[in-house]
N, C-alpha and C positions, 0 to 999 in steps of 0.2 A: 646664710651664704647666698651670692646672688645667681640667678640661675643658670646666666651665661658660664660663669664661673665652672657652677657645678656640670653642666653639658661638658664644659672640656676636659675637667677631671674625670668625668664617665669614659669619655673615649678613648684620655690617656691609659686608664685603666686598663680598657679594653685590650688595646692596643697589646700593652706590656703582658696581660696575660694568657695571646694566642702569638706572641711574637713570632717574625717571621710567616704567618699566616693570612689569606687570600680578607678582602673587605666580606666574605660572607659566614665568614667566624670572626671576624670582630663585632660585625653585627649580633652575630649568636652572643658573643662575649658581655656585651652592650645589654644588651637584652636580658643577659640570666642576671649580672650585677644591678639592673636598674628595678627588678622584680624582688629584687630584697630590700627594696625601700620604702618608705611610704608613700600609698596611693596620691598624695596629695605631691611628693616629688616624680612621681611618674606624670604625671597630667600636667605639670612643670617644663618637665621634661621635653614632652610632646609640643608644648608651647614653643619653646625655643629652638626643638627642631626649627618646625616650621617657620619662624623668624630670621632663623639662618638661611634659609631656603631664599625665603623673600629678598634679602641681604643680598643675596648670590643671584637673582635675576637679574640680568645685566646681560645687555647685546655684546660688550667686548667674551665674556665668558663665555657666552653661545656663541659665540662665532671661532670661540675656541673648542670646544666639546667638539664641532661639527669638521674639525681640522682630523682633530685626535680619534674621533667616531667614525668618520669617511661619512658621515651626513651625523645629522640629530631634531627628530620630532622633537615637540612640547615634554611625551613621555621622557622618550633619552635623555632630555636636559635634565629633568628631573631626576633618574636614573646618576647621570654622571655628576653632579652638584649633591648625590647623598654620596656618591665613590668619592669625590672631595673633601665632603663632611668627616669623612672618615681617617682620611691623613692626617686629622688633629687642627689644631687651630694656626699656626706658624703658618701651614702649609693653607688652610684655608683661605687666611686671612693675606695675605701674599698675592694668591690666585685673582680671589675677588679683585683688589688693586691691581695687579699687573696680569694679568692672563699670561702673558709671554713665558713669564716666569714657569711656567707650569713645563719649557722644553727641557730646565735642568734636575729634573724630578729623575730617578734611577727607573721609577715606575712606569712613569710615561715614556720615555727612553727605551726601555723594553719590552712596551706595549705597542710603541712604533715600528719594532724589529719585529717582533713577532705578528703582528697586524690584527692587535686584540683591541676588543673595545672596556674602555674601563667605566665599569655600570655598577654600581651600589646599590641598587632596587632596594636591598635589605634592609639599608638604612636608613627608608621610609618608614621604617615599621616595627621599629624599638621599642617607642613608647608603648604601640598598642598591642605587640606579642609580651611585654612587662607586665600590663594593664591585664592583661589576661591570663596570666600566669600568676599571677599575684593574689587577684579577684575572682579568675572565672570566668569574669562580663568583660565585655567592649568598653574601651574609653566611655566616657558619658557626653550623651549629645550636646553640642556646645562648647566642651573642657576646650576647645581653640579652634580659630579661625584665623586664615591667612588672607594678607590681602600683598597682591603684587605689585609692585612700582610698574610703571610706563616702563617702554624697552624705549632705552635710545635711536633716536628716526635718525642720530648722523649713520649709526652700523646699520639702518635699513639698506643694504646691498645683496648681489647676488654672490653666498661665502662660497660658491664655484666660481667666482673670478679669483684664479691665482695670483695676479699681481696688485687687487685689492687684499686679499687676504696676506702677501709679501709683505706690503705696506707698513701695514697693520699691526699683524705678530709674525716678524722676521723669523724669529726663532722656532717657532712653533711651523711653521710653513716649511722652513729648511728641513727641517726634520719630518715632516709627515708626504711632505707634497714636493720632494728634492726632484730631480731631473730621471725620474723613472716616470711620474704622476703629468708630468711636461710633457714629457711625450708622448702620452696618453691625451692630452687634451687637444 
């Protein structure tokens, strides 16, 4: 099976067996299913994390994370891109292409209401709490290397301009930066 494949079945798995539950028990979830596998699909695993990661580097995304976050380091993105990982692949693969899309989420939605930020940190770290559960040891040095695309120089902008970020992702802007956050600037 190819290993894109099997990352999405992991999640959905995941997913289905904490249902209802926050991204830092589907990580747990993720984590204890991917540790009854073979070493050779945990390092797999780990690889495609990370590929997806890379996938999802992209300046329209970040400049979405940083709507939804009220700012976002290098960390945060990374952070909020494994909280995506985590939504499954529909919802991933969606995001990546349309960022916008991310204001008709129920999650995002009332994480806007509530004034939370949504961060997956956890779900950096499937592969190597698996790998270690499984084994004992640490991933093995080498089992993957990421390499990141260029960020797009058109989204080089300042994402505190609200009528560049308007422009941009309407929807996501209405919702996080509506005329409470106007007033404030």
């Amino acid at each position: 099976m190819e290993s894109r494949e099997a990352w999405w079945q992991l999640i959905d798995e995941a997913r289905a067996r904490v249902a209802g539950a926050g991204v830092d028990e589907i990580a747990g979830a993720a984590t204890r299913l991917l540790a009854e596998r073979g070493v050779g699909q945990i390092v797999a695993a780990q690889r495609e994390l990370w590929s997806l990661m890379a996938e999802s580097y992209r300046s329209p995304l970040w400049a979405a994370a940083y709507l939804i976050n009220g700012g976002c380091s290098d960390d945060g993105f990374d952070y909020f891109r494994g909280w995506l990982i985590l939504q499954g692949r529909e919802v991933f693969e969606r995001a990546v292409a349309a960022p916008d899309t991310l204001a008709q989420l129920p999650a995002v939605q009332a994480a806007a209401r509530h004034r939370e930020e949504l961060d997956g940190e956890e779900a950096l770290g499937i592969a190597w709490r698996a790998h270690l559960a499984a084994t004992g040891e640490e991933l093995p040095p080498g089992s993957f290397s990421v390499r990141f695309p260029e960020l797009d120089q058109a989204w080089n902008f300042d994402f505190d301009d609200l009528g560049e970020m308007r422009r941009r992702l309407p929807r996501l802007t209405a919702l996080y930066a509506g005329e409470e956050r106007e007033a404030a600037v």
